[in-house]
C-alpha positions in Angstrom: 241.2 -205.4 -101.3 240.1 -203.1 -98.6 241.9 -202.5 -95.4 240.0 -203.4 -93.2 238.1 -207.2 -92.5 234.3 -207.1 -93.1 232.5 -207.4 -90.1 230.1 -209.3 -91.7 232.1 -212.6 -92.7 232.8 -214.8 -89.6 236.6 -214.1 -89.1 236.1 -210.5 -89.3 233.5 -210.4 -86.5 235.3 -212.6 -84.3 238.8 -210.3 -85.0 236.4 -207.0 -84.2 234.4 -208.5 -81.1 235.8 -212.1 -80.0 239.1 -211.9 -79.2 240.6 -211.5 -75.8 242.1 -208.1 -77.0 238.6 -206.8 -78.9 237.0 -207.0 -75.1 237.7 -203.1 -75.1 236.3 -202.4 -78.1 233.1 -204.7 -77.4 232.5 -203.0 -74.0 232.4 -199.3 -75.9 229.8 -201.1 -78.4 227.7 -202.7 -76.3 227.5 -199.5 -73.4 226.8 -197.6 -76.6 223.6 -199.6 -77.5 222.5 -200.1 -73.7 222.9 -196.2 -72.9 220.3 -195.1 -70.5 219.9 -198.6 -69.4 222.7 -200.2 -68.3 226.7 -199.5 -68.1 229.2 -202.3 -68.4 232.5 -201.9 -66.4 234.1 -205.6 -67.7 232.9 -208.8 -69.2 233.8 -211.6 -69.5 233.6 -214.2 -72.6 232.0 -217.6 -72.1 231.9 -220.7 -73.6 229.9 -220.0 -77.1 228.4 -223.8 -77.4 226.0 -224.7 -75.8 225.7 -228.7 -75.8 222.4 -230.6 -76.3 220.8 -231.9 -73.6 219.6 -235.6 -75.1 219.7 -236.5 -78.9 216.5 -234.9 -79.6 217.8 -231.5 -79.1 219.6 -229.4 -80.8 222.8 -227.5 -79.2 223.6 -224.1 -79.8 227.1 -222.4 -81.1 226.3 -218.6 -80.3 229.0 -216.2 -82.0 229.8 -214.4 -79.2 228.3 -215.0 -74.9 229.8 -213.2 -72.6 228.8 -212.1 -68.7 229.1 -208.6 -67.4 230.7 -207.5 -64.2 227.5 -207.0 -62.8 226.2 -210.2 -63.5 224.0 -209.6 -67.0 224.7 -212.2 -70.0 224.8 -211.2 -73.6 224.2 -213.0 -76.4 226.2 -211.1 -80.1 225.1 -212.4 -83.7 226.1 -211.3 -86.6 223.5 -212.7 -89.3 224.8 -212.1 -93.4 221.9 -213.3 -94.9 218.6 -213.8 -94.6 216.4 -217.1 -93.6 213.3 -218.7 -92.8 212.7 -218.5 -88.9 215.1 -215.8 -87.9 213.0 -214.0 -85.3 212.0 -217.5 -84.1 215.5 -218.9 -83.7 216.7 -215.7 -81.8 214.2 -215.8 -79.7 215.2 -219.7 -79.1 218.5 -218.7 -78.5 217.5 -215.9 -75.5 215.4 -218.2 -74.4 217.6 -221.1 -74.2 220.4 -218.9 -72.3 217.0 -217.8 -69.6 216.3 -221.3 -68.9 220.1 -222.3 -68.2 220.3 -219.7 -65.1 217.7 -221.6 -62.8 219.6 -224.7 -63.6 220.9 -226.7 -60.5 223.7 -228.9 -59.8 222.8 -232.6 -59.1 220.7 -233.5 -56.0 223.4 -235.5 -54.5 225.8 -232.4 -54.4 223.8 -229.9 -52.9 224.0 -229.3 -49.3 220.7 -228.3 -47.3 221.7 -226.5 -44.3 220.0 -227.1 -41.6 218.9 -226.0 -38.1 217.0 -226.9 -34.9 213.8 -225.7 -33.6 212.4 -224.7 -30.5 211.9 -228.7 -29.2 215.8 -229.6 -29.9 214.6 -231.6 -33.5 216.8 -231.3 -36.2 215.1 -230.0 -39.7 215.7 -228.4 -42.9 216.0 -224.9 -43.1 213.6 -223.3 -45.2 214.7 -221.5 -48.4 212.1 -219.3 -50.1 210.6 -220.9 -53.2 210.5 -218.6 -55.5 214.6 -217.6 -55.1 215.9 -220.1 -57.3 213.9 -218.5 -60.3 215.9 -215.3 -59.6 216.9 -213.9 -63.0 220.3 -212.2 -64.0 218.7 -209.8 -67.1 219.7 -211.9 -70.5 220.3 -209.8 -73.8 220.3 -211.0 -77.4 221.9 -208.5 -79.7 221.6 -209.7 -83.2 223.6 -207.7 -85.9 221.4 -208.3 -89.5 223.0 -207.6 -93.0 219.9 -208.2 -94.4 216.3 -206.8 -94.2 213.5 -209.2 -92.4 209.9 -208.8 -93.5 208.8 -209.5 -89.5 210.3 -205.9 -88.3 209.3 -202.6 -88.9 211.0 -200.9 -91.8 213.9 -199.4 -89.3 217.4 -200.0 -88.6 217.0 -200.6 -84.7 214.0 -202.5 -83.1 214.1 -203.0 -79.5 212.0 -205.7 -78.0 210.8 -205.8 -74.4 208.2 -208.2 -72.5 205.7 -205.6 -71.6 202.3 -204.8 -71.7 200.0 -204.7 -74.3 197.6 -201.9 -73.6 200.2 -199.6 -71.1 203.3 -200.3 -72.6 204.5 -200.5 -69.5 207.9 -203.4 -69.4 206.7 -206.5 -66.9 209.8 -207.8 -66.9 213.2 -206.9 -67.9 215.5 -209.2 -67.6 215.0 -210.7 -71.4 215.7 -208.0 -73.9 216.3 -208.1 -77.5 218.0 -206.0 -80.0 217.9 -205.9 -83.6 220.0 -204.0 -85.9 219.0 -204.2 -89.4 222.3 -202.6 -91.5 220.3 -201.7 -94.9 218.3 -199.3 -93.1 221.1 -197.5 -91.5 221.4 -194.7 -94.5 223.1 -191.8 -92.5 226.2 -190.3 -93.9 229.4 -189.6 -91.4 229.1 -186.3 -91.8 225.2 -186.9 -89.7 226.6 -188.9 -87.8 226.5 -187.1 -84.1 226.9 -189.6 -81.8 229.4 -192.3 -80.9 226.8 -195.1 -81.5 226.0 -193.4 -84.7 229.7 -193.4 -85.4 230.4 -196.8 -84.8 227.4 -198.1 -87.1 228.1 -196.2 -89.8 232.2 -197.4 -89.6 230.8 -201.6 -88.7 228.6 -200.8 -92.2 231.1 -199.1 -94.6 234.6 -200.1 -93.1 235.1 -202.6 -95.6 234.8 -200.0 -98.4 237.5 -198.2 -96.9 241.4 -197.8 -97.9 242.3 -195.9 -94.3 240.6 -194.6 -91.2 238.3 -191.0 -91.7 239.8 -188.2 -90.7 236.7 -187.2 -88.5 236.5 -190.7 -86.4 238.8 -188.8 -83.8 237.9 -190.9 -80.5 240.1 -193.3 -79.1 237.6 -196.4 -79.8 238.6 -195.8 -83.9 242.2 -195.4 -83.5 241.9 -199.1 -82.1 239.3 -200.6 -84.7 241.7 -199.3 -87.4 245.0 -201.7 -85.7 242.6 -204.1 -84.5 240.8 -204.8 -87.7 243.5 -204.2 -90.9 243.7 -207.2 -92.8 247.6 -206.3 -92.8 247.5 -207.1 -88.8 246.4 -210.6 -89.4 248.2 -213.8 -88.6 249.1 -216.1 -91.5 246.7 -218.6 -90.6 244.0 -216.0 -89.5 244.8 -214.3 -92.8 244.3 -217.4 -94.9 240.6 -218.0 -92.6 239.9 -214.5 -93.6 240.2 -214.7 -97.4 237.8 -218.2 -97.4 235.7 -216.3 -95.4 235.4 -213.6 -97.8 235.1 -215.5 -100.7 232.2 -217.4 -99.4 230.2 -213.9 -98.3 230.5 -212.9 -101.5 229.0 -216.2 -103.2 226.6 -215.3 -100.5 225.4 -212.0 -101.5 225.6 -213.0 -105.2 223.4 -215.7 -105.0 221.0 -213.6 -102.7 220.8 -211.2 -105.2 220.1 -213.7 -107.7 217.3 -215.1 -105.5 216.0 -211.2 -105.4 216.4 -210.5 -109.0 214.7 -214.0 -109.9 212.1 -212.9 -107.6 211.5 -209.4 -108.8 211.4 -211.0 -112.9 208.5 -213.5 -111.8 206.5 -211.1 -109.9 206.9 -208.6 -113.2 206.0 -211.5 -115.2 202.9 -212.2 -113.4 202.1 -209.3 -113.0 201.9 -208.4 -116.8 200.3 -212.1 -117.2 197.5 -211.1 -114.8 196.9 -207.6 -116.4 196.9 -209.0 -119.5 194.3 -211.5 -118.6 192.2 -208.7 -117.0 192.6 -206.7 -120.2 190.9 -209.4 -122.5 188.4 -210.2 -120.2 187.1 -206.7 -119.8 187.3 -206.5 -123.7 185.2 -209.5 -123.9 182.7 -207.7 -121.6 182.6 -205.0 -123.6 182.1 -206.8 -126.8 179.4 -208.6 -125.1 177.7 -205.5 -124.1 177.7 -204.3 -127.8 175.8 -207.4 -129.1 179.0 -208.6 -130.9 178.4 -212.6 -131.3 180.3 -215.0 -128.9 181.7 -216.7 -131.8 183.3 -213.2 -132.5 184.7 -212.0 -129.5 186.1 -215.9 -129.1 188.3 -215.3 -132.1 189.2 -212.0 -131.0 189.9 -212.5 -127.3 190.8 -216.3 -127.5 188.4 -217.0 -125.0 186.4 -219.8 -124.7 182.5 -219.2 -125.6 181.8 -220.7 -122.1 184.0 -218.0 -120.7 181.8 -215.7 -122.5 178.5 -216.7 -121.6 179.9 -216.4 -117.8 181.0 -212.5 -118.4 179.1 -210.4 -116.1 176.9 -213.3 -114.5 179.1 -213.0 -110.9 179.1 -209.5 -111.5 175.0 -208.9 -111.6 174.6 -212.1 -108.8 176.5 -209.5 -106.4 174.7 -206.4 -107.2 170.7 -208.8 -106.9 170.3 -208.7 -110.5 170.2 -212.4 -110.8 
């Protein structure tokens, strides 16, 4: 068993990133993938569920939601395998966390302040409109240990609500981020940057026996006592090994699924090429003069199959 807890099983991202004592090591990650855009001093975590409003909706369990220092919220998933409607639930889940900061408290508890005008009467002060749908800036950041057909073909894809035509960003305060770990192929030894650095160790770390010699910054030194299996409680330890077991079932029925996938595509691939094969020797018989009865017993086709041959083929050209 390796070392280290895969990132990619529930208990080892929660050990990683959702712990009281990971909130270090989360900062460094997330400043590293917001470079250039935004730095985080402290967070805080919040509660990850988010209930239902009525019976007809459905409530939300994010893995990790947390609040910057500066007022930002962040949504973390960590996705192991692939399913139907994963850009659309993300998107439901930024979306959901947008909508919950122009909520209100109940009518009866607000207090409207008020004032007097110029003839003595007592009114409502006025409160501009549009300030309630003042928005804190609301990032999903969705870790994917899987490939998904509606991104480009590219480890990160960053998602922006902009303009079509300009490319210029509208508005920024919903901001998506998708890291897709198959397509993150660089080596440690290209590995430049501190970002690159931690990718590369969130990918391969559970491959690994001890700590490379070459991750010298701090950040390692505590992702190798933070995340060694060795380090775990007895109960957390126990979590940790269901967990694994079921990513593997995971992967090895995925790559069933895959392989299952590939075989019938193969097979009907071969079926079809066969079928164009005898279809274009039938034509070619036909062309010869050879009799329909013939080329039947040759090509197994039916003689009404043959006396179609070439028909659609002369239609499209005006022959017919």
């Amino acid at each position: 068993m390796s070392r280290f807890v895969n990132p990619f099983t529930d208990l080892g991202f929660k050990v990683i990133f959702g712990q009281p004592a990971s909130k270090g090591l989360l900062i460094t990650l997330l400043n590293e993938l917001l470079a250039g855009e935004h730095h985080i001093e402290d967070l805080c975590f919040l509660d990850k569920e988010d209930h239902a409003d009525n019976v007809h909706d459905k409530g939300i369990i994010y893995d990790l939601y947390c609040r910057t220092d500066s007022g930002e919220y962040i949504i973390v998933e960590m996705q192991n395998r692939w399913h139907s409607h994963f850009l659309d639930r993300t998107l439901y889940y930024v979306c959901r966390a947008v909508g919950r900061l122009t909520e209100l408290p109940p009518p009866d508890t607000i207090k409207i302040p008020v004032e007097k005008d110029t003839d003595g009467m007592v009114c409502e002060s006025s409160v501009p409109y549009g300030s309630r749908y003042r928005l804190s800036t609301v990032y999903g950041i969705f870790l994917m240990n899987f490939k998904e057909d509606g991104l480009d073909k590219k480890f990160r894809t960053d998602i922006v609500l902009a303009d079509r035509d300009t490319g210029r960003v509208v508005n920024p305060h919903l901001r998506q981020i998708y890291l897709q770990f198959p397509y993150f192929n660089k080596e440690l030894a290209e590995c430049e940057t501190l970002y690159e650095k931690l990718m590369y160790a969130l990918k391969n770390m559970n491959d690994w026996n001890r700590m490379p010699d070459t991750l010298k910054e701090q950040v390692f030194k505590y992702l190798d006592q933070l995340a060694a299996v060795a380090n775990l409680s007895e109960e957390n330890r126990i979590a940790y090994d269901k967990a694994v077991d079921r990513y593997r079932v995971s992967r090895i029925v995925e790559e069933d699924i895959r392989r299952e996938a590939t075989e019938e595509g193969r097979e009907e691939g071969m079926k079809k090429g066969r079928e164009e094969e005898r279809l274009s020797n039938a034509l070619k018989m036909k062309a010869k003069g050879l009799d329909y009865e013939t080329i039947s017993d040759i090509t197994g086709l039916s003689i009404q199959e043959i006396e179609k041959l070439g028909i659609d083929d002369r239609r499209d050209e005006g022959k017919l």
